[in-house]
VMD Tcl script that draws the C-alpha trace (Angstrom):
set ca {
  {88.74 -66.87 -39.22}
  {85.06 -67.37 -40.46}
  {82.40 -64.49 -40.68}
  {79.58 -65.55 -38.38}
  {75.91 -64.30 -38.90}
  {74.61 -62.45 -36.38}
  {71.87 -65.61 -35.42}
  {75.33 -67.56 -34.05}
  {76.34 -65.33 -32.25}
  {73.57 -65.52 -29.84}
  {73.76 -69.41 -30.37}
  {71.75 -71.74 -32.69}
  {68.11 -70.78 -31.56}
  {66.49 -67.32 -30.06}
  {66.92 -67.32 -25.99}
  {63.73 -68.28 -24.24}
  {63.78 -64.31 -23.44}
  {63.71 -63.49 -26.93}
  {60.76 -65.79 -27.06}
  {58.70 -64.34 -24.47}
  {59.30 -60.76 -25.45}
  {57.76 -61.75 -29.15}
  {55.05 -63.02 -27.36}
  {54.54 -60.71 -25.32}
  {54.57 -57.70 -27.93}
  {52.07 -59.79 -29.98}
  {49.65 -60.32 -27.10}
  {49.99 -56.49 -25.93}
  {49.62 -54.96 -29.63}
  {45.83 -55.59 -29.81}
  {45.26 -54.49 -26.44}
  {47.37 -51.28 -26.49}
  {45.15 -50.41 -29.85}
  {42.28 -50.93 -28.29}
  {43.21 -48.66 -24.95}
  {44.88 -46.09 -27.65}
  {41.05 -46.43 -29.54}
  {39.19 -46.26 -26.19}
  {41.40 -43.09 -24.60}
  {40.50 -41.19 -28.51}
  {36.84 -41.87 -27.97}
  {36.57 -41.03 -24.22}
  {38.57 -37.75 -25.43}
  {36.23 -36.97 -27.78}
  {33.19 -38.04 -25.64}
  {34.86 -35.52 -23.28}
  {35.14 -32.72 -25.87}
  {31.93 -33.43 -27.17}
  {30.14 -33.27 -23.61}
  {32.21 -30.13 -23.07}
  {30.89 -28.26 -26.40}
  {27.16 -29.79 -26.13}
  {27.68 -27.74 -22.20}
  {28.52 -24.55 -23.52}
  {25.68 -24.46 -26.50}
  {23.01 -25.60 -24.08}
  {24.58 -22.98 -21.36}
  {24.66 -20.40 -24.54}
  {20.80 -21.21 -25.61}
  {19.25 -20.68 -22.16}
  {21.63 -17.30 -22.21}
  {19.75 -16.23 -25.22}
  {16.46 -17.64 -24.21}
  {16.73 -15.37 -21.57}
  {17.74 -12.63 -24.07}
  {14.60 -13.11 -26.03}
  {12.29 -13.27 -22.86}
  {10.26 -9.70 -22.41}
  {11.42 -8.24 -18.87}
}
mol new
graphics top color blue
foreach p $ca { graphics top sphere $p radius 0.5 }
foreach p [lrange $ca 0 end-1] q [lrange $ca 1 end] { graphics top cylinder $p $q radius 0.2 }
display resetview
């Protein structure tokens, strides 16, 4: 009985599938880095939107504060 290697066991060359797949990880890594990249900046667009609200919401507060009734 001979030891096979794992590679002929599937046969001599990958299935077309295997092929594909490869492909298709190396086309969709660049594209899921950029959407992970884009959804970190639109998160911290949001954030920073969100904070810039409250100090501008906080200044007028104590411009009003500061105004003589």
């Amino acid at each position: 009985m001979k030891i096979r290697k794992a590679s002929d066991l599937s046969g001599t060359q990958p299935s077309f599938l295997d092929h594909c797949g490869t492909i298709l990880l190396i086309c969709m890594s660049p594209l899921l880095l950029c959407i992970s990249i884009h959804g970190r900046i639109c998160l911290g667009n949001r954030i920073h939107t969100i904070l810039l609200y409250k100090t501008r919401v906080w200044r007028s507060f104590l411009d009003r504060l500061d105004q003589p009734l």
